[in-house]
Backbone as CSV, one residue per row, in Angstrom:
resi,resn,N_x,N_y,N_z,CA_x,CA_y,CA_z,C_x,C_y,C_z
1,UNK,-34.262,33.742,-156.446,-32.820,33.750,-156.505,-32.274,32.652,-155.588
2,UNK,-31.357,32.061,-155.998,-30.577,30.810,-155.242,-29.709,31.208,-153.989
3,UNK,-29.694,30.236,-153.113,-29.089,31.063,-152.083,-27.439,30.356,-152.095
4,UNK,-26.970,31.801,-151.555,-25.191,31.418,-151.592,-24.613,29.566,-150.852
5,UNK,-23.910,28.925,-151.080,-23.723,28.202,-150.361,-22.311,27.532,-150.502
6,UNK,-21.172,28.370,-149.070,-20.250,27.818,-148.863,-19.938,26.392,-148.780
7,UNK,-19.236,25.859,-150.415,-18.779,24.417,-150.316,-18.256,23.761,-149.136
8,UNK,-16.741,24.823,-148.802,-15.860,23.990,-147.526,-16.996,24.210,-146.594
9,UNK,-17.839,25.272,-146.112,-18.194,24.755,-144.878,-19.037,23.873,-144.681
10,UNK,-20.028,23.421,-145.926,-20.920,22.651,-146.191,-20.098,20.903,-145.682
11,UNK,-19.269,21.173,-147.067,-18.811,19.813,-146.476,-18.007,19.381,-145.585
12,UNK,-17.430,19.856,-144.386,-17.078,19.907,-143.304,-18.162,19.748,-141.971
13,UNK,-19.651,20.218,-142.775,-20.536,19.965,-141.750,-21.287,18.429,-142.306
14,UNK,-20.775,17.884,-143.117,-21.229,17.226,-143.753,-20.321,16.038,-142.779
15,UNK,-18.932,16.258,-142.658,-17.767,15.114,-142.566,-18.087,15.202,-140.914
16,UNK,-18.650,16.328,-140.027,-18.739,16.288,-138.582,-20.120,15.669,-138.235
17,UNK,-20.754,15.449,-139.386,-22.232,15.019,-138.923,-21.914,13.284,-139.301
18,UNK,-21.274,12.968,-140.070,-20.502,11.409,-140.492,-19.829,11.229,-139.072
19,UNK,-18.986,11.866,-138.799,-18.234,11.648,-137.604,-18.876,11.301,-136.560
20,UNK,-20.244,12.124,-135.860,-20.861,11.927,-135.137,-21.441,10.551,-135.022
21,UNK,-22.332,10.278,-136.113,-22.845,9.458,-136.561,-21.908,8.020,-136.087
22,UNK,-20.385,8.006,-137.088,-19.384,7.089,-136.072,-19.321,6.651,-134.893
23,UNK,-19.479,7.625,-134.362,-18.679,7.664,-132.869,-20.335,7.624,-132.147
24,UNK,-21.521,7.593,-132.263,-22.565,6.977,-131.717,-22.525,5.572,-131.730
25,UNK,-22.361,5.003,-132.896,-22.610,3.478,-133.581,-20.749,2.967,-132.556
26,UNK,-19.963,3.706,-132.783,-18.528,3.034,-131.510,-19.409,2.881,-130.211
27,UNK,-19.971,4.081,-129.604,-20.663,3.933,-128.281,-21.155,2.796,-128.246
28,UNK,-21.919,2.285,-128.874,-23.311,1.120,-128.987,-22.309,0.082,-128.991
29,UNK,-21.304,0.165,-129.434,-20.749,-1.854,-129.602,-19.575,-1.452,-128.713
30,UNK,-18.827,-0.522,-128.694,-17.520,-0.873,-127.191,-17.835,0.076,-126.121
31,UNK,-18.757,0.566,-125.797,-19.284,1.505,-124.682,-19.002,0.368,-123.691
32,UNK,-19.438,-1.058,-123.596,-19.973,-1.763,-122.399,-18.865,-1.935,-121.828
33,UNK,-19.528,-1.859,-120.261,-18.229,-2.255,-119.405,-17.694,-3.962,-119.553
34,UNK,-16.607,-3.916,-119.399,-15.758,-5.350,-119.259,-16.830,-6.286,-118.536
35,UNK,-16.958,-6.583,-117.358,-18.031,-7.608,-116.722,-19.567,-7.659,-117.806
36,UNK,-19.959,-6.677,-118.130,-21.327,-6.660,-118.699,-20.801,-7.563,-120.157
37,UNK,-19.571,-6.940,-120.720,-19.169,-8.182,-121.868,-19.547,-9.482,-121.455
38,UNK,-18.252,-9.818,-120.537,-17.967,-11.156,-120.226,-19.436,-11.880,-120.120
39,UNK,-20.064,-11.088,-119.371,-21.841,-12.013,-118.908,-22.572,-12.318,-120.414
40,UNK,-22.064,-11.225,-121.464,-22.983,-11.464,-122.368,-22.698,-12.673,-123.112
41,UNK,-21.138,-12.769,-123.401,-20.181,-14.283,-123.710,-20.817,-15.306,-123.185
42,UNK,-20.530,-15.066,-121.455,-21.023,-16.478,-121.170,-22.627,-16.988,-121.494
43,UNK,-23.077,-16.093,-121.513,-24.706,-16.630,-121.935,-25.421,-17.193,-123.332
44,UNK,-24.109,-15.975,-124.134,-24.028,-16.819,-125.540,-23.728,-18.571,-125.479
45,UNK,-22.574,-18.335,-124.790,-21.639,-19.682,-125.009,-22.258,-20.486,-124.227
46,UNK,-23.086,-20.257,-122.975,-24.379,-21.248,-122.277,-25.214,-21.364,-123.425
47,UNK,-26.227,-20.991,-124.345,-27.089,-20.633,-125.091,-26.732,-22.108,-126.181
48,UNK,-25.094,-21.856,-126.717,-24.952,-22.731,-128.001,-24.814,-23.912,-127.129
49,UNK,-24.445,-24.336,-126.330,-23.983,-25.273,-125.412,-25.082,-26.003,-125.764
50,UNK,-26.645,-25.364,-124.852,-28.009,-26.294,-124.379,-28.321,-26.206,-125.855
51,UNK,-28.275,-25.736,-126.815,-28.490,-25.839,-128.387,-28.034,-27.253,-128.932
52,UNK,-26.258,-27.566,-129.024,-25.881,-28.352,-129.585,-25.987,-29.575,-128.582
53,UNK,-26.569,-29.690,-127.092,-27.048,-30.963,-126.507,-28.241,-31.088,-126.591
54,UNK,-29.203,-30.448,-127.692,-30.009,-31.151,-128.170,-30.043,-31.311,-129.776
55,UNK,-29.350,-31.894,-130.384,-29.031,-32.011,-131.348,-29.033,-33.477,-131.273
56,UNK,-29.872,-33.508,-132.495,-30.043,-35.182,-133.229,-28.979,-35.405,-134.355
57,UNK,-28.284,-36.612,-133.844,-27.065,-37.088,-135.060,-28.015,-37.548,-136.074
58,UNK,-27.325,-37.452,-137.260,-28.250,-38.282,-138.402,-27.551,-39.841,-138.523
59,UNK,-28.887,-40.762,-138.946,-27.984,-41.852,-138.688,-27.059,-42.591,-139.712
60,UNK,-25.990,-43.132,-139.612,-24.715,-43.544,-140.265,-25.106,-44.294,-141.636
61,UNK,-26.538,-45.308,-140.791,-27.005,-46.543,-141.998,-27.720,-45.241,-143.264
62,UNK,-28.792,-44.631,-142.716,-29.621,-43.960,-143.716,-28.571,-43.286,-144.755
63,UNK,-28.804,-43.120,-146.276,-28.047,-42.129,-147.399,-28.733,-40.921,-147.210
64,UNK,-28.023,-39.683,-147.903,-28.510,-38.555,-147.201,-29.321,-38.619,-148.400
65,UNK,-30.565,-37.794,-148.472,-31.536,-37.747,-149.527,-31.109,-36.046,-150.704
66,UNK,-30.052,-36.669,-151.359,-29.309,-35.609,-151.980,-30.034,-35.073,-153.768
């Protein structure tokens, strides 16, 4: 025999377990404190910096090989 199963409360435990789920994944990306941001910025923005000063121009004379 099948067992009884309350729709509303089902899906209400359904919409609080979504919710949860939310509000873990909010923790993970705006939990961090302000300074711990900022450091992570600047290290990015150090990171692309030493990236794009080593970067080779292509040169003006050569056609691009299209």
């Amino acid at each position: 025999m099948a067992e009884i199963v309350n729709l509303n409360k089902a899906r209400k435990a359904r919409d609080r377990a979504a919710a949860k789920a939310k509000a873990v994944e909010n923790r993970a990306v705006h939990g961090r404190p302000k300074p711990e941001r900022q450091q992570t910025l600047l290290e990015r923005l150090a990171r692309d910096r030493a990236l794009d000063g080593h970067r080779r121009d292509r040169d003006p004379e050569r056609p691009d090989d299209d």
